[in-house]
TIVEX-479688 format. One record per atom (N, C-alpha, C, O): x, y, z; residue in three letters. Coordinates in steps of 0.05 Angstrom, whole numbers, padded with zeros to 5 digits, always signed. Each point is the difference from the previous one (the first is absolute). Layout:
REM TIVEX-479688
XYZAla ...
REM end
This chain:
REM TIVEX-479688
+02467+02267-01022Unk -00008-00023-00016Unk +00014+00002-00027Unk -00003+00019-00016Unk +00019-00041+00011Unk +00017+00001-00029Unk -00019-00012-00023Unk -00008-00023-00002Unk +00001+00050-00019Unk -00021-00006-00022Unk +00010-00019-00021Unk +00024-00003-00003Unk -00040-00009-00008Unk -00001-00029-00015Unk +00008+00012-00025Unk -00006+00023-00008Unk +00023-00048-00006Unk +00000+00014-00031Unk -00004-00019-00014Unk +00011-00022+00001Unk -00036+00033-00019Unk -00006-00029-00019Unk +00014-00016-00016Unk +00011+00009-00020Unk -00009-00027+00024Unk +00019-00020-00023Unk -00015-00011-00021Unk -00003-00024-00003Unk -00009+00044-00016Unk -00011-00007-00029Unk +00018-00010-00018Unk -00009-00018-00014Unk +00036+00027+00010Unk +00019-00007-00013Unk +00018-00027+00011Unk +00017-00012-00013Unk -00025+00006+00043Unk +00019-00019+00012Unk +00026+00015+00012Unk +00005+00023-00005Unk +00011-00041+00022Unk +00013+00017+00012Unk +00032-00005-00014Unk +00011-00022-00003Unk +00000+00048-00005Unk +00019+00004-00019Unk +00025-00015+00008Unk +00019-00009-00013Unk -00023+00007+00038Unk +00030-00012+00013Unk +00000-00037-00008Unk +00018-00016+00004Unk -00046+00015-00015Unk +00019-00037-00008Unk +00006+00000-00025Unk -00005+00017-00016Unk +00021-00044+00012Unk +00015+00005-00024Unk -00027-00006-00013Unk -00022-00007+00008Unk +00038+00017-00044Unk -00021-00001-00020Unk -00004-00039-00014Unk +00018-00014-00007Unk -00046+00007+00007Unk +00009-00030-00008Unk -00001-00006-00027Unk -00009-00021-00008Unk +00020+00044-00012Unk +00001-00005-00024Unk +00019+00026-00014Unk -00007+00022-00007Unk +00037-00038+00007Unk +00023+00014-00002Unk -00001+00018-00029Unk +00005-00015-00020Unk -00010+00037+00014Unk +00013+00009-00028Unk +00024-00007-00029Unk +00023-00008+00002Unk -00031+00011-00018Unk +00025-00009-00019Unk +00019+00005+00011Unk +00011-00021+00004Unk +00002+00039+00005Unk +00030+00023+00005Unk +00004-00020+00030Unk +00020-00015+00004Unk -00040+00017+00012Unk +00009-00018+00028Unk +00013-00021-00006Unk +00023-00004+00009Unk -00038-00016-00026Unk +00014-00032-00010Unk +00017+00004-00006Unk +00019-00014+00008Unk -00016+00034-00026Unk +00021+00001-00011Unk +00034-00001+00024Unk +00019-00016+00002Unk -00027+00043+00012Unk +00012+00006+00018Unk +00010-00026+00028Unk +00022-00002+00011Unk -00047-00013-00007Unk +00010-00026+00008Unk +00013-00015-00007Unk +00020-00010+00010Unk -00033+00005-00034Unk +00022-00023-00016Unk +00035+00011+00001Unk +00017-00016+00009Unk -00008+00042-00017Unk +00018+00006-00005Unk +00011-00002+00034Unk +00025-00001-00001Unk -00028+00001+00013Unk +00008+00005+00036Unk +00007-00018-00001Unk +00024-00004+00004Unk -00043-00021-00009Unk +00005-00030+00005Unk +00021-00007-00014Unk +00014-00017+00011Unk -00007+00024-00033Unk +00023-00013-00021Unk +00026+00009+00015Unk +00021-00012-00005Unk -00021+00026+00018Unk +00027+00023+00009Unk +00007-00017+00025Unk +00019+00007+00014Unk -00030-00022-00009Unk +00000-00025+00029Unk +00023-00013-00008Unk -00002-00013-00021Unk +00030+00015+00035Unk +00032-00017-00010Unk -00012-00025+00008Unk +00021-00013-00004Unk -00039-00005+00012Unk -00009-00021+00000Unk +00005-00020-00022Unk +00009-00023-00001Unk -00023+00052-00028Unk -00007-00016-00024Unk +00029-00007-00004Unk +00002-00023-00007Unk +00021+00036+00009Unk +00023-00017-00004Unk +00012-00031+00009Unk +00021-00012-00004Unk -00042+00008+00017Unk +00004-00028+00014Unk -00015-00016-00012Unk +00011-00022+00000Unk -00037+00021-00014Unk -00011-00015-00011Unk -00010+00009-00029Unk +00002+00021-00012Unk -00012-00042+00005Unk -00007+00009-00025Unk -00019+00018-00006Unk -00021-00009+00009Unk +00018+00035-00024Unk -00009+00021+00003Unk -00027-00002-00008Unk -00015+00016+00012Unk +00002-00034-00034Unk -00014-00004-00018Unk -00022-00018+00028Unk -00018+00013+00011Unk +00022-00034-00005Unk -00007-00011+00029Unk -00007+00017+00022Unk -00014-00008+00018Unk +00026+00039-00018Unk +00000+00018+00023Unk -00031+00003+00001Unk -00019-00001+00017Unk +00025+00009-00051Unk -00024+00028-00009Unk -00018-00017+00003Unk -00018+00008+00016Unk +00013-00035-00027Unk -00026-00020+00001Unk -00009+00002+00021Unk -00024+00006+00004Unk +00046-00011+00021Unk -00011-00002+00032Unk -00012+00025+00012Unk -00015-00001+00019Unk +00021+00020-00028Unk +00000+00032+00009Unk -00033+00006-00015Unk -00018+00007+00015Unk +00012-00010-00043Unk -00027+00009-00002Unk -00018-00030+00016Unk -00022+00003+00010Unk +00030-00021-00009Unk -00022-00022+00007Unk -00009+00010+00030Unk -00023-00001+00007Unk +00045+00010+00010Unk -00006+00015+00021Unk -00025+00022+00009Unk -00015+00003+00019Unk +00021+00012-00051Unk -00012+00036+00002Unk -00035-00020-00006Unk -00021+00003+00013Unk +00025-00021-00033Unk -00032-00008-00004Unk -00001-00013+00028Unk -00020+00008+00011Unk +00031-00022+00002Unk -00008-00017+00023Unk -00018+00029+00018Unk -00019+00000+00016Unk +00033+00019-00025Unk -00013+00022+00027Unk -00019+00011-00014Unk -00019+00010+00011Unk +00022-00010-00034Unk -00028+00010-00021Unk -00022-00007+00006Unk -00020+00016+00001Unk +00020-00053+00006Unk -00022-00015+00003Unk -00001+00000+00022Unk -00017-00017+00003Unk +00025+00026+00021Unk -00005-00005+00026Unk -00022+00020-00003Unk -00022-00005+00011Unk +00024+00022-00021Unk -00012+00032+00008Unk -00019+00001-00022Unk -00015+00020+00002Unk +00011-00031-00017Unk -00022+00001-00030Unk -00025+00004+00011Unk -00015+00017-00010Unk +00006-00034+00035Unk -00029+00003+00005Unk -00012+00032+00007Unk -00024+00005-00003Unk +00038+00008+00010Unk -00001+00035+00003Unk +00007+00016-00020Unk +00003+00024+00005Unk +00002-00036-00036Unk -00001+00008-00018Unk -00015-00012-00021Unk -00007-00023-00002Unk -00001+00049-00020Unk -00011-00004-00015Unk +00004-00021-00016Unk +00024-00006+00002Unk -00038-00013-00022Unk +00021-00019-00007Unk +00011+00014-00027Unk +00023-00007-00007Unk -00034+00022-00004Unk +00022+00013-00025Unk +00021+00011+00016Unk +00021-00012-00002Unk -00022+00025+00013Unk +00019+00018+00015Unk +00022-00021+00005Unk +00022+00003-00008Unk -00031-00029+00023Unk +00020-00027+00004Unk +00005-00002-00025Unk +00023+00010+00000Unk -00029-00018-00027Unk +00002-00001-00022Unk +00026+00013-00002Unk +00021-00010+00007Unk -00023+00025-00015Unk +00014+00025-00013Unk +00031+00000+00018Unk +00020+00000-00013Unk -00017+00000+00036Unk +00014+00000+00008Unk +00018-00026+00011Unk +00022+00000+00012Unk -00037-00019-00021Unk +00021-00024-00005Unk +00016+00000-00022Unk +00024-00002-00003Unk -00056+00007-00027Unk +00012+00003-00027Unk +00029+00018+00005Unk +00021-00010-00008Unk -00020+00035+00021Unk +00029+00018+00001Unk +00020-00017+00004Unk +00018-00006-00016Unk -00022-00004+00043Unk +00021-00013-00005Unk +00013-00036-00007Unk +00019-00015+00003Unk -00040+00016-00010Unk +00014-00032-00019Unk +00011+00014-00022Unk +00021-00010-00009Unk -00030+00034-00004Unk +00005+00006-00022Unk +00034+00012-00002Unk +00017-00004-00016Unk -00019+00024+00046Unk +00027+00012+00000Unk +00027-00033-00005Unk +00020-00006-00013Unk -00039-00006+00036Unk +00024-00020+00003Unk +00009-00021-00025Unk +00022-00010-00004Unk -00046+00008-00011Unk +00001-00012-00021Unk +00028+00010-00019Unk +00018-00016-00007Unk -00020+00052+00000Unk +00012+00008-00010Unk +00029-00003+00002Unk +00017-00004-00017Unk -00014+00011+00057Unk +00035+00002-00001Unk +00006-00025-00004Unk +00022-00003-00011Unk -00036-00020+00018Unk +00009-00026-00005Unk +00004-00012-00028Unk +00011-00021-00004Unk -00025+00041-00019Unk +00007-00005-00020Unk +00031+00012-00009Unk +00018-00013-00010Unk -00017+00037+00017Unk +00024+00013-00007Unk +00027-00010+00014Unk +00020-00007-00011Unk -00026+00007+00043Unk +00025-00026+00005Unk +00009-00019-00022Unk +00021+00003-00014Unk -00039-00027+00012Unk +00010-00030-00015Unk +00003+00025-00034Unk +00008-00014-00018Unk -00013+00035+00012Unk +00011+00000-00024Unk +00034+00021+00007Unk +00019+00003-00016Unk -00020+00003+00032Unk +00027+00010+00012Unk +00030-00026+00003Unk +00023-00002-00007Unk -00043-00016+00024Unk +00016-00029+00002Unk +00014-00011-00026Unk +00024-00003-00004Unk -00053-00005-00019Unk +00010-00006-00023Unk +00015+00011-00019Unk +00012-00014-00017Unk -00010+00052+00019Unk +00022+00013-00008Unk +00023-00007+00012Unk +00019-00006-00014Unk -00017+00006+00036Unk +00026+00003+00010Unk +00011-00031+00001Unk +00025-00004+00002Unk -00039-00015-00003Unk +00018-00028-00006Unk +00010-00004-00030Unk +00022-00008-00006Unk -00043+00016-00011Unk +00009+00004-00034Unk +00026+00016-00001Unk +00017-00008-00016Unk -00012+00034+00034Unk +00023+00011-00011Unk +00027-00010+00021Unk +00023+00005-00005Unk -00033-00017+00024Unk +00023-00013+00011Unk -00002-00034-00019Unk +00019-00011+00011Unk -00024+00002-00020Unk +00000-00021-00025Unk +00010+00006-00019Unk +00018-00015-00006Unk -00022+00038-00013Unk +00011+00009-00016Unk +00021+00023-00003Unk +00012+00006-00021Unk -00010+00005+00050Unk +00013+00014-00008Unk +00032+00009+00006Unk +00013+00021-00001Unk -00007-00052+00007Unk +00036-00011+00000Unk +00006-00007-00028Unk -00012-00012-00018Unk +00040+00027+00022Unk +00014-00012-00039Unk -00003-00025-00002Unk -00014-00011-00018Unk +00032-00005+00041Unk +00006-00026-00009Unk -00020-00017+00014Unk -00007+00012+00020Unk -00007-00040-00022Unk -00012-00003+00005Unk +00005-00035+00006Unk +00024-00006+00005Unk -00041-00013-00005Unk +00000-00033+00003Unk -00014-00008-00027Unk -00003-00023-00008Unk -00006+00051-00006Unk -00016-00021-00019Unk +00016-00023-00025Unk -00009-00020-00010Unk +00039+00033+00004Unk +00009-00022-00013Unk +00006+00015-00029Unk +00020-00006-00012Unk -00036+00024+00003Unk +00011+00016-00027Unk +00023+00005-00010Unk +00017+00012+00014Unk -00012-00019-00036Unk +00018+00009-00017Unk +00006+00026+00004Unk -00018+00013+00011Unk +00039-00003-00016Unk +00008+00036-00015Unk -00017+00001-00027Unk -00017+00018-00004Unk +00025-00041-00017Unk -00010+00001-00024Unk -00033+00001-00003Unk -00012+00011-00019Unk -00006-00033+00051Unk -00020+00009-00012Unk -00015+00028+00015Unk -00023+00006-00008Unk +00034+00008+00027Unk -00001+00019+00014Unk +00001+00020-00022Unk -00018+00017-00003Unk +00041-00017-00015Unk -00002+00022-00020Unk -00021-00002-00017Unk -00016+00019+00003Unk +00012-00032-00016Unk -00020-00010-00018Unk -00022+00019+00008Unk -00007+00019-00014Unk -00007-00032+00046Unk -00031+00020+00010Unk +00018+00024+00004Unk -00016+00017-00009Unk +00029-00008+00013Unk +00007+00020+00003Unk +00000+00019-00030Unk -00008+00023+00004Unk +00014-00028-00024Unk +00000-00002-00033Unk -00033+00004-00002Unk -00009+00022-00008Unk -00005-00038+00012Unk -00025-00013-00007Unk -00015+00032+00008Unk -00013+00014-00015Unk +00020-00009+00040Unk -00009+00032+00017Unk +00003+00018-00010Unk -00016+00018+00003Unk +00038-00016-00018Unk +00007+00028-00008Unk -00002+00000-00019Unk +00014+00019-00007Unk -00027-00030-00015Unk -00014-00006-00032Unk -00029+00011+00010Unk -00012+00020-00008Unk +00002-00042+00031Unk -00025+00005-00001Unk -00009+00035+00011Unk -00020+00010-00008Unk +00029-00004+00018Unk +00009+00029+00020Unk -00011+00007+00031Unk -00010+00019+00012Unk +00020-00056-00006Unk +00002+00010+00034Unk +00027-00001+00007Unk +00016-00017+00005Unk -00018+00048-00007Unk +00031+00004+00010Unk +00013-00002+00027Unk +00024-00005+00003Unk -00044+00009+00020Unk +00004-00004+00024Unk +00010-00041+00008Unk +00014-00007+00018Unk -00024-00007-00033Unk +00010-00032+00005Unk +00018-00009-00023Unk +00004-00024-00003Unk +00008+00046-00018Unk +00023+00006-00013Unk +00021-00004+00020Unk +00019-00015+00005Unk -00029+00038+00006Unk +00030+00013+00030Unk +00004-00028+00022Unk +00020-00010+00009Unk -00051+00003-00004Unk +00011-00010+00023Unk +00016-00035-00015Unk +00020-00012+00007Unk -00040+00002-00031Unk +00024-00029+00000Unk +00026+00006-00014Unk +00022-00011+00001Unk -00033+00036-00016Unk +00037+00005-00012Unk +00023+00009+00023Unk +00024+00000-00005Unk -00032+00004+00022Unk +00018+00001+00030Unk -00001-00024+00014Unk +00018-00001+00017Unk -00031-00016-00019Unk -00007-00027+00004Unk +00028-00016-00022Unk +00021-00012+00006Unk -00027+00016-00016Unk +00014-00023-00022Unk +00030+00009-00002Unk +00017-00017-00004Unk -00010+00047+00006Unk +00024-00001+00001Unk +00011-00008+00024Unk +00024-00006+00001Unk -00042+00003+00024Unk +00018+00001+00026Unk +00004-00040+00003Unk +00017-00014+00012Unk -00049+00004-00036Unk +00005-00033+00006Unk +00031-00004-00027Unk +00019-00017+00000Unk -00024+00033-00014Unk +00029-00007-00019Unk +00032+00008+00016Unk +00022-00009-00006Unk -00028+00030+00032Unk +00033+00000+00012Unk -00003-00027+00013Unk +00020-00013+00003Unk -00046+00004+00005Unk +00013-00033+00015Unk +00009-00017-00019Unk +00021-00012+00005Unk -00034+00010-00029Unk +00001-00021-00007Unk +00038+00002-00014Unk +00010-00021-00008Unk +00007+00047+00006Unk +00016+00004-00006Unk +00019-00003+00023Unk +00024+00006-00001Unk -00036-00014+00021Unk +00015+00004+00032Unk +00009+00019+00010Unk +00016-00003+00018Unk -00022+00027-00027Unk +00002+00026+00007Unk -00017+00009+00025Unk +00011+00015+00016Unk -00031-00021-00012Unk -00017-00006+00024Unk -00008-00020+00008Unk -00007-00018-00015Unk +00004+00018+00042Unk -00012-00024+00014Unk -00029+00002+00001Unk -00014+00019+00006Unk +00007-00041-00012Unk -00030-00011-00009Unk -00018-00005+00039Unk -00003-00020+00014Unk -00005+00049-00011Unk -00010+00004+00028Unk -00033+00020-00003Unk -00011+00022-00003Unk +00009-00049+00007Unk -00041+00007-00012Unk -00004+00010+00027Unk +00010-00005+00022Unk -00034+00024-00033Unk +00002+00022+00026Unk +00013+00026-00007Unk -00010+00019+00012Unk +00029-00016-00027Unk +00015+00029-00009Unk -00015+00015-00012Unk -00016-00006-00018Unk +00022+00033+00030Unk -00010+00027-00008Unk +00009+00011-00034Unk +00016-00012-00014Unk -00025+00029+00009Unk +00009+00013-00025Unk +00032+00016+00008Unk +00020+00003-00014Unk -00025+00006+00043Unk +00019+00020+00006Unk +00029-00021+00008Unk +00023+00007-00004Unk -00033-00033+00016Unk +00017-00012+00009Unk +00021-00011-00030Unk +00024+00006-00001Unk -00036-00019-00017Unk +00010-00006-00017Unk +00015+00016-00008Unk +00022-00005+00009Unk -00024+00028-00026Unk +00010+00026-00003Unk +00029+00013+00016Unk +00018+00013-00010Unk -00022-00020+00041Unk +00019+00014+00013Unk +00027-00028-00005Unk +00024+00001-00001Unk -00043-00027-00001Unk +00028-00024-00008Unk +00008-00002-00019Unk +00023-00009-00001Unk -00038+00016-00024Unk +00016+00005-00025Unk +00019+00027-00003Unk +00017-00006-00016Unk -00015+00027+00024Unk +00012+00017+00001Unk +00027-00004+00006Unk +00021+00013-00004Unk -00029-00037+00017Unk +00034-00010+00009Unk +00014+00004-00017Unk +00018+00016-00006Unk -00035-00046-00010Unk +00017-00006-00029Unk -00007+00015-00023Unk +00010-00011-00019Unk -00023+00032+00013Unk -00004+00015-00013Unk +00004+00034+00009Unk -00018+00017+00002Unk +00037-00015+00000Unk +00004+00024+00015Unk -00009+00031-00012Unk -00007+00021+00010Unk +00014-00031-00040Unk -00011+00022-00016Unk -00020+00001-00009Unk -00006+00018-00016Unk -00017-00041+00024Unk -00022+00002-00015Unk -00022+00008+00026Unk -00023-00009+00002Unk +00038+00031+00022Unk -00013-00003+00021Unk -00027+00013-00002Unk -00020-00010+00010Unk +00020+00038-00026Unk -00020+00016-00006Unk -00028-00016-00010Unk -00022+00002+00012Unk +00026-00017-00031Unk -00022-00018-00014Unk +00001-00015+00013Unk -00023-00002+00006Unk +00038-00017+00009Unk -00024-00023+00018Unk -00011+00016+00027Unk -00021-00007+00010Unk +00035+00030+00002Unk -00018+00010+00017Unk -00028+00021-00001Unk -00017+00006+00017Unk +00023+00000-00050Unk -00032+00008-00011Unk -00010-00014-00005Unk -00024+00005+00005Unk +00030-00036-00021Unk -00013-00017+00004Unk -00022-00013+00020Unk -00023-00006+00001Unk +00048+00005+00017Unk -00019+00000+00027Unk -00021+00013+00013Unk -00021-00010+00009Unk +00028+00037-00009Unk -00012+00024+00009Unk -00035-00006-00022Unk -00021+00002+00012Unk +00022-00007-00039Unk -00024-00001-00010Unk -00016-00024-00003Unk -00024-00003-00007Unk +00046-00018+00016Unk -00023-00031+00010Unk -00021+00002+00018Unk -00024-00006+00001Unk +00045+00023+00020Unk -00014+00010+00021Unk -00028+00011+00003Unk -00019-00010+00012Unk +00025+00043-00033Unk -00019+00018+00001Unk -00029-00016-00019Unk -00022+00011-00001Unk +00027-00035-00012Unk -00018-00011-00014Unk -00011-00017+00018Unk -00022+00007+00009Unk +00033-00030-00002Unk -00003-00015+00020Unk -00017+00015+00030Unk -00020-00013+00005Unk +00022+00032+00012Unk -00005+00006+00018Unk -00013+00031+00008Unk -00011+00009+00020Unk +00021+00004-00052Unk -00014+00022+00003Unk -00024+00015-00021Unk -00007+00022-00006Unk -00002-00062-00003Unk -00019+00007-00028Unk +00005+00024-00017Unk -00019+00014-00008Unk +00045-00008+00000Unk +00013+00020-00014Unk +00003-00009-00027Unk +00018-00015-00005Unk -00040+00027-00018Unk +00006-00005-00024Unk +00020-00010-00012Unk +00014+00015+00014Unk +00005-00028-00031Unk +00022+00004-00014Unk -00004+00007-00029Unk -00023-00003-00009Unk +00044+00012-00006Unk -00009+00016-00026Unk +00020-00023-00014Unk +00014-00015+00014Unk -00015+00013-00036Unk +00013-00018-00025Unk +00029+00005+00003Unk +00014-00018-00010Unk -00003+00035+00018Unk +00018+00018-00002Unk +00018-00017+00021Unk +00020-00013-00007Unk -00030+00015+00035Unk +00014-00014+00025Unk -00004-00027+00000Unk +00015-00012+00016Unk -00036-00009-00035Unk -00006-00018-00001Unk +00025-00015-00025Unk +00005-00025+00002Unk +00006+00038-00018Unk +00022-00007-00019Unk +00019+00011+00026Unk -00003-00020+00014Unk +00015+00035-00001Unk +00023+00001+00013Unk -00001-00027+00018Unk +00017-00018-00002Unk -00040+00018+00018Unk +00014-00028+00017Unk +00006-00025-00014Unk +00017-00015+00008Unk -00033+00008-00035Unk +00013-00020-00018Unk +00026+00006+00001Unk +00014-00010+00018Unk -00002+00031-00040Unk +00022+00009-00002Unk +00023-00011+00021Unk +00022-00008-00008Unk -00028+00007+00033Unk +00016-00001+00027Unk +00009-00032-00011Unk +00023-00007-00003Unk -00046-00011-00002Unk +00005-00017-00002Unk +00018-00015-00017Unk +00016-00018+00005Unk -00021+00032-00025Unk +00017-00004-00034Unk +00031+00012+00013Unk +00021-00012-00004Unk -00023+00036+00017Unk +00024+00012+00001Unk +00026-00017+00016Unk +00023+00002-00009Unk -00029-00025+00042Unk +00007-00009+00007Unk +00004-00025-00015Unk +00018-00012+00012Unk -00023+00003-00026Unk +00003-00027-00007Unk +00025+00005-00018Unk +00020-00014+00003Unk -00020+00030-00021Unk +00016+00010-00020Unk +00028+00008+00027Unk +00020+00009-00013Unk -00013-00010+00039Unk +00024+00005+00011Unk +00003-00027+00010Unk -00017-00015+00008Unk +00043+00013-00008Unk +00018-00031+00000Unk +00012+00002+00033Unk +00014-00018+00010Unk 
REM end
């Protein structure tokens, strides 16, 4: 005769109906890793993916406590709340620096008034938007000299490697130039007063060759 074993605790082999922080967590992250989300919109995934986990929350609520239901919805609306916050602020970084962060652009600016904010920055002592319109303004002053072609959309590096053409000796300074639009622009890298007068400089320096 095979002896009975009490099930005071319930029997261990079903799943648990109230997932831990680290579990959600652990789901959620499984789910994101689905090459799916590359097909649709990711933000839409995640919406559909927890509306799911509550759909099975509430199937099963009546065999739970209702805090216990509580608590474990709160987890995860909350998780999801979160990455869905950090996404759309990922999005909004990364369209701001693809917006801003081509030399030449459609907006229509002068060289003259490009220098100016650029001037205006480096009095006031943001040196980092020193670098980037004083690299700005010299690259809109080679168009407007016809030295470059006016191709909105251009990189710091691109500009740089086309002026070199015609500036052969001034290769060092427009490709540090470049090199620190960059590191300001893309690698939130301080600039000091110091590198913020050199990329002006670049500017003053070309204009002054015939």
């Amino acid at each position: 005769m095979v002896p009975c074993v009490p099930r005071a605790l319930g029997d261990l082999s079903d799943p648990p109906l109230t997932p831990s922080p680290d579990e959600a967590r652990g789901a959620l992250r499984r789910e994101l890793v689905d090459p799916q989300y590359y097909d649709q919109d990711v933000v839409q995934r995640i919406l559909d993916w927890l509306q799911r986990r509550i759909d099975g929350t509430v199937a099963s609520a009546s065999a739970v406590p209702a805090l216990a239901w509580l608590a474990a919805t709160l987890i995860a609306v909350g998780l999801g709340a979160a990455l869905i916050l950090l996404l759309s602020r990922a999005r909004t970084t990364a369209r701001r620096r693809s917006e801003h962060g081509v030399v030449l652009s459609e907006a229509g600016e002068s060289a003259a008034e490009i220098r100016r904010r650029a001037e205006a920055a480096l009095t006031a002592g943001r040196f980092g938007d020193a670098v980037l319109d004083g690299f700005r303004a010299m690259a809109v002053q080679q168009v407007e000299r016809g030295r470059l072609d006016n191709a909105p959309g251009s990189t710091a590096r691109e500009v740089a490697a086309t002026l070199v053409q015609q500036y052969p000796e001034q290769r060092d300074s427009l490709e540090e130039g470049a090199r620190l639009f960059d590191a300001v622009m893309y690698g939130d890298r301080p600039a000091t007063r110091a590198e913020a007068e050199a990329v002006l400089g670049i500017d003053v320096l070309l204009r002054s060759r015939r």
